[in-house]
C-alpha positions as CSV (number, residue, x, y, z in Angstrom):
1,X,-24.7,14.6,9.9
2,X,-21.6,12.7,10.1
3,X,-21.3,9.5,7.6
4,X,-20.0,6.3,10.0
5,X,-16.8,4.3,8.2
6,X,-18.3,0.8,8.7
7,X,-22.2,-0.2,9.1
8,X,-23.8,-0.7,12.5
9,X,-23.8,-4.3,13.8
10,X,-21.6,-6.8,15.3
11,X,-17.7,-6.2,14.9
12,X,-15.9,-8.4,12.7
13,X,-12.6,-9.8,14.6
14,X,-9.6,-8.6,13.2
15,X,-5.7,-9.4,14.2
16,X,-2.6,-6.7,14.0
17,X,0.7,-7.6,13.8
18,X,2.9,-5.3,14.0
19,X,6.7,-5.2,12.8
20,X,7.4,-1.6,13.3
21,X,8.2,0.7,10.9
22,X,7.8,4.3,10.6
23,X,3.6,4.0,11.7
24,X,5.3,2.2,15.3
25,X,8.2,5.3,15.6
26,X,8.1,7.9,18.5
27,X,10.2,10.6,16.9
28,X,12.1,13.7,19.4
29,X,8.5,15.7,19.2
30,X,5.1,16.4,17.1
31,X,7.0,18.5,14.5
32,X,9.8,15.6,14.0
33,X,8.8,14.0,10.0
34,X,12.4,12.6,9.1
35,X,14.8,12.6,12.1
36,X,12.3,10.0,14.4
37,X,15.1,7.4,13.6
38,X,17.7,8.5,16.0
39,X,15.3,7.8,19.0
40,X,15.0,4.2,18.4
41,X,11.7,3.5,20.5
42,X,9.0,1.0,18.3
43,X,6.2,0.5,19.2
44,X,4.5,-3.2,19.5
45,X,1.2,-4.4,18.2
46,X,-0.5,-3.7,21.1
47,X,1.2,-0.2,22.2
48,X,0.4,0.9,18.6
49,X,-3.5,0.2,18.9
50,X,-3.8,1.7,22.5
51,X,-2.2,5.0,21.2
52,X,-5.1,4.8,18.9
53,X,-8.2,3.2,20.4
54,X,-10.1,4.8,17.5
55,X,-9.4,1.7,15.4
56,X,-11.3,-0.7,17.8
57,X,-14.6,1.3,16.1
58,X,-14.7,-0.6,13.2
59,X,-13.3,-3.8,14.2
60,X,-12.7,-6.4,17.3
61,X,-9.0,-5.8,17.0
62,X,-6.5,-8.0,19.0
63,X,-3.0,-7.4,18.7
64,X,-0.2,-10.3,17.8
65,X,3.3,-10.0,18.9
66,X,6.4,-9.7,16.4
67,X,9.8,-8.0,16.5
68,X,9.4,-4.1,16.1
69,X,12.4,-3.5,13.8
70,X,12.7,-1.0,11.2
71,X,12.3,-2.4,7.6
72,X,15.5,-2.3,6.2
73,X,16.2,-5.2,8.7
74,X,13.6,-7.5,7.5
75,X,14.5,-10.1,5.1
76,X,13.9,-14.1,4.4
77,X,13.8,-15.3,7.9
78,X,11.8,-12.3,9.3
79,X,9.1,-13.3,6.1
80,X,9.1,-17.0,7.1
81,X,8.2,-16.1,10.7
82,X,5.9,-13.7,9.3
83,X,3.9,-16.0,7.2
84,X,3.9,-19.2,10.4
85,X,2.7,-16.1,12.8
86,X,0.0,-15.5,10.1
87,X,-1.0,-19.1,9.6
88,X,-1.1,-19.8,13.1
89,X,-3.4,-17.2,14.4
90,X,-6.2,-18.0,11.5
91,X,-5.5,-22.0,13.3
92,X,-6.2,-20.7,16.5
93,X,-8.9,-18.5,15.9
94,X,-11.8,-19.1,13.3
95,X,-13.7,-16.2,14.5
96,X,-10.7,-14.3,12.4
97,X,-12.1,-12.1,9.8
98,X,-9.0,-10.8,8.3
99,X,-5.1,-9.9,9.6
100,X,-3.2,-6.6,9.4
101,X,0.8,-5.9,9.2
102,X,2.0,-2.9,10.3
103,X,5.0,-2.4,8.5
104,X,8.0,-0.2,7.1
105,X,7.3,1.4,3.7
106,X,10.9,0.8,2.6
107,X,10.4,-3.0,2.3
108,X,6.4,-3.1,2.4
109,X,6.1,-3.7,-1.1
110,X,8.9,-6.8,-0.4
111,X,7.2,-8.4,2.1
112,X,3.5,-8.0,0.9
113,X,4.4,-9.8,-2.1
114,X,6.3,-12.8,-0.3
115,X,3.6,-13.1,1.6
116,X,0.9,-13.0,-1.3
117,X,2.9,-15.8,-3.1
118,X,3.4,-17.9,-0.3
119,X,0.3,-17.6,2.3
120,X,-1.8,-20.5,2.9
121,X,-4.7,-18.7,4.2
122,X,-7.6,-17.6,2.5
123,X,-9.1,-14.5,5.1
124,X,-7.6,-10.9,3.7
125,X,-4.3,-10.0,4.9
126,X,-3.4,-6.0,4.4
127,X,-0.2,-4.9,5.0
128,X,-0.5,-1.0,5.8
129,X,2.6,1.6,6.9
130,X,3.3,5.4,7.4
131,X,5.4,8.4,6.0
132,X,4.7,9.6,9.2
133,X,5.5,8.8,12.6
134,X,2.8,7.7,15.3
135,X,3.8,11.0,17.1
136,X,4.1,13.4,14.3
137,X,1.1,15.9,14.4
138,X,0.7,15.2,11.0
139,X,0.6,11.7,10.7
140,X,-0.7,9.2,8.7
141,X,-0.5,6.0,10.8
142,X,-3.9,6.2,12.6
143,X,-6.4,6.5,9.7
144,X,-3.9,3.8,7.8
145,X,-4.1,1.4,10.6
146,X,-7.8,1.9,10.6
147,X,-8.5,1.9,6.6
148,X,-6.5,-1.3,7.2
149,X,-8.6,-3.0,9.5
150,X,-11.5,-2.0,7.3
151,X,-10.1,-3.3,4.4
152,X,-9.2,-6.7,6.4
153,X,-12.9,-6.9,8.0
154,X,-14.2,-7.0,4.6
155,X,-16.0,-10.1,2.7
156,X,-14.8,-8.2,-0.7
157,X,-11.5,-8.3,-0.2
158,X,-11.5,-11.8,0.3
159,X,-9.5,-13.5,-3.3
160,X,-7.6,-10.6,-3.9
161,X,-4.0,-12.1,-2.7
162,X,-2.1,-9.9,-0.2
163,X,-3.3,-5.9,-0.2
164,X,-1.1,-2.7,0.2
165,X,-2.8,0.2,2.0
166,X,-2.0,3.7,2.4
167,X,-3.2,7.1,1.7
168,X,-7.1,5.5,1.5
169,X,-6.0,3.2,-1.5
170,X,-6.1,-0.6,-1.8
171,X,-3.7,-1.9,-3.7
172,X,-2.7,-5.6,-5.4
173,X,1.0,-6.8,-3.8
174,X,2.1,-7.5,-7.0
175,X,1.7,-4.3,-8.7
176,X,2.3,-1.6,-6.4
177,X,5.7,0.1,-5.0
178,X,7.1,2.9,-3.4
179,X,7.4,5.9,-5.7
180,X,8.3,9.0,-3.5
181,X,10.8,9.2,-0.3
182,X,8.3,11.5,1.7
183,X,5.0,12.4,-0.2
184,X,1.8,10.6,1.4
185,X,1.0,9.0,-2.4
186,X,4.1,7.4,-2.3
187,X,2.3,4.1,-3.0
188,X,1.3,3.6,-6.9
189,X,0.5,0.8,-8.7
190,X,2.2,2.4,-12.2
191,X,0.7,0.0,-15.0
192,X,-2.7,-0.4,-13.9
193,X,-3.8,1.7,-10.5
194,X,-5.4,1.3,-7.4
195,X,-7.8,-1.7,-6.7
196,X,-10.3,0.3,-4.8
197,X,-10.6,3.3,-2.1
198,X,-11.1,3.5,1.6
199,X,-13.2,6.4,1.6
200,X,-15.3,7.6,4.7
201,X,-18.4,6.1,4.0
202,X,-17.9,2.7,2.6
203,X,-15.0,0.7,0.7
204,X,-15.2,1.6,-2.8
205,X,-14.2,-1.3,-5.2
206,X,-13.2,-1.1,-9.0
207,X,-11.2,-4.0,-10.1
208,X,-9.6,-7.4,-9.3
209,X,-6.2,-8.6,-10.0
210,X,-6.1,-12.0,-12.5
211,X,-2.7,-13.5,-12.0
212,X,-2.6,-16.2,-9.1
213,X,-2.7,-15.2,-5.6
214,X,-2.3,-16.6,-2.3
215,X,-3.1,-19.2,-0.9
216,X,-3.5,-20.8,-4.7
217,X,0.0,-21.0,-5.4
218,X,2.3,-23.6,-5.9
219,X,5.2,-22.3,-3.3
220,X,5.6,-24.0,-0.3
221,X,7.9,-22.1,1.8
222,X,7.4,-23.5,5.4
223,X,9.9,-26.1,5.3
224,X,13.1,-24.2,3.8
225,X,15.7,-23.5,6.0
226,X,17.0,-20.3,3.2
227,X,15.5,-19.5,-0.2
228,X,18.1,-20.1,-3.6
229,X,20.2,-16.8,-3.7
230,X,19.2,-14.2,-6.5
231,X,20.3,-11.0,-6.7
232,X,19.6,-8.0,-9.1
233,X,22.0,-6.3,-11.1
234,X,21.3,-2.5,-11.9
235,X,22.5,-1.2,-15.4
236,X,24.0,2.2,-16.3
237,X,25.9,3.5,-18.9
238,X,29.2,1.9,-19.2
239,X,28.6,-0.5,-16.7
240,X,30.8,-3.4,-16.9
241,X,29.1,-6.1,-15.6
242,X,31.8,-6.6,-12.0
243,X,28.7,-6.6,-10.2
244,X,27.1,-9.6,-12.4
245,X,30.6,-11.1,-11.9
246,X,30.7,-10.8,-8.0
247,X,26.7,-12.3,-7.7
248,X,28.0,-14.9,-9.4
249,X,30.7,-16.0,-7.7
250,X,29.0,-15.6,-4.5
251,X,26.7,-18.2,-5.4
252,X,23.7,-16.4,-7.0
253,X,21.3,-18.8,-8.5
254,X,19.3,-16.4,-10.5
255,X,20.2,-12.8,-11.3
256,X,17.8,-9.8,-12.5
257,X,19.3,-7.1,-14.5
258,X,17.4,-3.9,-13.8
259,X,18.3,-3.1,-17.5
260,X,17.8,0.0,-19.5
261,X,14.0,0.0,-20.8
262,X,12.5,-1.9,-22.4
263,X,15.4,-5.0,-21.9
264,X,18.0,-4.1,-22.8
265,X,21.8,-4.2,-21.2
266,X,25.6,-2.9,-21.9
267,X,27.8,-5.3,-24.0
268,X,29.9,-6.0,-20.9
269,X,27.1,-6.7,-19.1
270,X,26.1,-9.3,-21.7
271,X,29.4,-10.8,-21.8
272,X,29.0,-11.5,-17.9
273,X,25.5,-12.9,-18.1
274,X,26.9,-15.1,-20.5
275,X,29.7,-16.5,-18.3
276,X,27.2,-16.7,-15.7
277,X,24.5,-18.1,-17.5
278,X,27.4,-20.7,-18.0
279,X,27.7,-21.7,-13.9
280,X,24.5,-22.3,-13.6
281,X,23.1,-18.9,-13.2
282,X,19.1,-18.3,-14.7
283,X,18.9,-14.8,-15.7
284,X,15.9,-12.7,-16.2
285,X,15.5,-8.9,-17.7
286,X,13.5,-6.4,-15.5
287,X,14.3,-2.4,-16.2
288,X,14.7,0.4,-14.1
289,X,12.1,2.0,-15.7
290,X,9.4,1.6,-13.3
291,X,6.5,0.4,-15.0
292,X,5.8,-1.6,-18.5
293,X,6.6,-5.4,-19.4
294,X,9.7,-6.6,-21.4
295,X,9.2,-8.3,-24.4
296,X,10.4,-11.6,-25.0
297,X,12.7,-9.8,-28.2
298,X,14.4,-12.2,-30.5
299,X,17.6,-10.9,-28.7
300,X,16.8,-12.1,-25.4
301,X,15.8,-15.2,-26.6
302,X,19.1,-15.8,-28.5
303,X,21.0,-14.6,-25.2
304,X,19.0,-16.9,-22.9
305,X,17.3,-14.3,-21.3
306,X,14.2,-15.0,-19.9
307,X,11.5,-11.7,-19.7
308,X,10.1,-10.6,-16.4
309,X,6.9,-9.4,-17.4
310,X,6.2,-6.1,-15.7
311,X,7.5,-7.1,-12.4
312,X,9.5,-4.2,-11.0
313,X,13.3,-6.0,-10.5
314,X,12.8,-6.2,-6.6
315,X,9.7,-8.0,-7.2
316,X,11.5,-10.2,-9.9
317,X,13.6,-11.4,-7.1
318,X,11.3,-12.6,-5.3
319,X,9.2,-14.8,-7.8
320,X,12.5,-16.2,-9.4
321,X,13.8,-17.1,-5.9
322,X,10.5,-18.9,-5.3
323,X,10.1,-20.5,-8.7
324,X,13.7,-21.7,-7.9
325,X,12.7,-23.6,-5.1
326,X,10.6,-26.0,-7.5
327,X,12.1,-25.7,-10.9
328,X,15.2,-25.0,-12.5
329,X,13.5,-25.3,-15.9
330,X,13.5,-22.2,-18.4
331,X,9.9,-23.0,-19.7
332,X,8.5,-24.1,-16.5
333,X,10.2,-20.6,-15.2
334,X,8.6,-18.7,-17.7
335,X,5.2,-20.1,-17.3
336,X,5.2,-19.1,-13.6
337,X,5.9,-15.7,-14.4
338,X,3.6,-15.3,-17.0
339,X,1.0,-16.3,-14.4
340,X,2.0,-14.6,-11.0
């Protein structure tokens, strides 16, 4: 006897926005995994749920239009119109249970965090992709679009900030990135794990994430024509710090060195923090490890540096751009990252 995904009973109402991605790709044939690109056709929201009416078994779900771009394209303004669309549909519907984003796993993990810093909402949004095209025999966009809604429909997942899912795990915004080019697990969540699973009988919960979440956040984003510049600075060995140079004479108002683990960076490197550190520049130490916190060491302290907690450095970006937009302040800077 087969287990049903969701209990009988009314639908909940669930909205789907889709952005494009890999999940809204028509590739050259069922056999094409990595060349779907060339072809250029996207799918919309709504396209994407009629090529699989499955989804509307488990949900009321009602498509919302947005730009089908692939994700290497989206950036501030795309997350600005992302977060109005968002807000607008719960205004216009209360019926709303929860919202999903179909999206591009190159900047999911990007955008789900904005959007779990800066979303005024308090339904569940779930922002789900594919390694897989929608017309790969193989793919994963169907039962990801449908875990999705699931996940969206549901009262637990209410408090949790902005979720990630993919491969039948729920994931916290802040924690998890992409770890693999082409594998299905490509999403992991490296310090701590997955939240919970979407398995075929019920949603399985384990934990809840503790820093601050959407929509109890102090960022305010709605009225910003741009977001202060920060950019992130990768180290290597012998690098000598012309990238740290050029950020800052673009007009970077924050930088994140992606330093060697755990927070550390080359001499030149330090010698150009310092000069920009010296225009204005706030500078905080992520690593390119992957996972792990940096340590507020006696030496970043002398240099000025301020830690980034565990946040990967692309994720670093983002809070010190928003924490920017209402402080310039290293302690008031540092408190914010010790709680988001």
């Amino acid at each position: 006897m087969s287990i049903p995904m969701i209990p009988t009973g009314a639908k909940r109402k669930v909205a789907f926005i889709g952005t494009g991605g890999t999940m809204a790709s028509v590739g050259k044939g069922a056999l094409d995994t990595v060349d779907y690109g060339s072809t250029g056709q996207l799918l919309d929201a709504a396209q994407l749920l009629a090529r699989f009416p499955e989804v509307q078994q488990v949900a009321e779900v009602v498509a919302a239009p947005f730009s089908a771009v692939p994700s290497t394209r989206l950036a501030w303004p795309d997350w600005k119109a992302l977060l109005l669309l968002v807000e607008q549909l719960v205004a216009a519907d209360p019926a709303l249970a929860g919202i999903v984003i179909g999206h591009g796993t190159a900047s999911l993990e990007e955008t789900a965090y904005f959007l779990s810093l800066t979303l005024k909402v308090a339904i569940p949004v779930v922002v789900v992709g594919a390694q897989r095209p929608s017309s790969a025999i193989s793919t994963d966009a169907a039962l990801n679009l449908i875990n999705g809604v699931r996940v969206a429909a549901s009262p637990e997942a209410r408090g949790l900030g902005v979720l990630v899912l993919l491969n039948d795990e729920i994931h916290a915004a802040r924690e998890v990135t992409k770890t693999s080019t082409g594998r299905m697990q490509t999403f992991r969540s490296p310090d701590f794990g997955a939240l919970g699973h979407a398995d075929g009988d019920r949603l399985a919960w384990y934990r809840k994430p503790l820093r601050r979440v959407a929509p109890e956040t102090e960022f305010d984003v709605r009225g910003l024509a741009e977001l202060p510049r920060v950019d992130v600075s990768y180290t290597y060995a012998g690098s000598d710090g012309v990238a740290i140079r050029a950020f800052t004479a673009a007009g970077a108002k924050g930088l994140i060195c992606a330093g060697f683990a755990p927070g550390f960076c080359t001499p030149a490197e330090a010698e150009a923090i310092s000069d920009a550190q010296r225009a204005g520049v706030r500078v905080m130490m992520s690593t390119r490890a992957g996972s792990g916190r940096v340590p507020h060491t006696t030496k970043l302290r002398e240099a000025g540096i301020l830690p980034a907690d565990n946040l990967n450095p692309q994720k670093a970006r983002i809070l010190l751009s928003l924490a920017l937009t209402v402080t310039s302040d290293a302690a008031e800077i540092a408190r914010i990252f010790d709680s988001y």
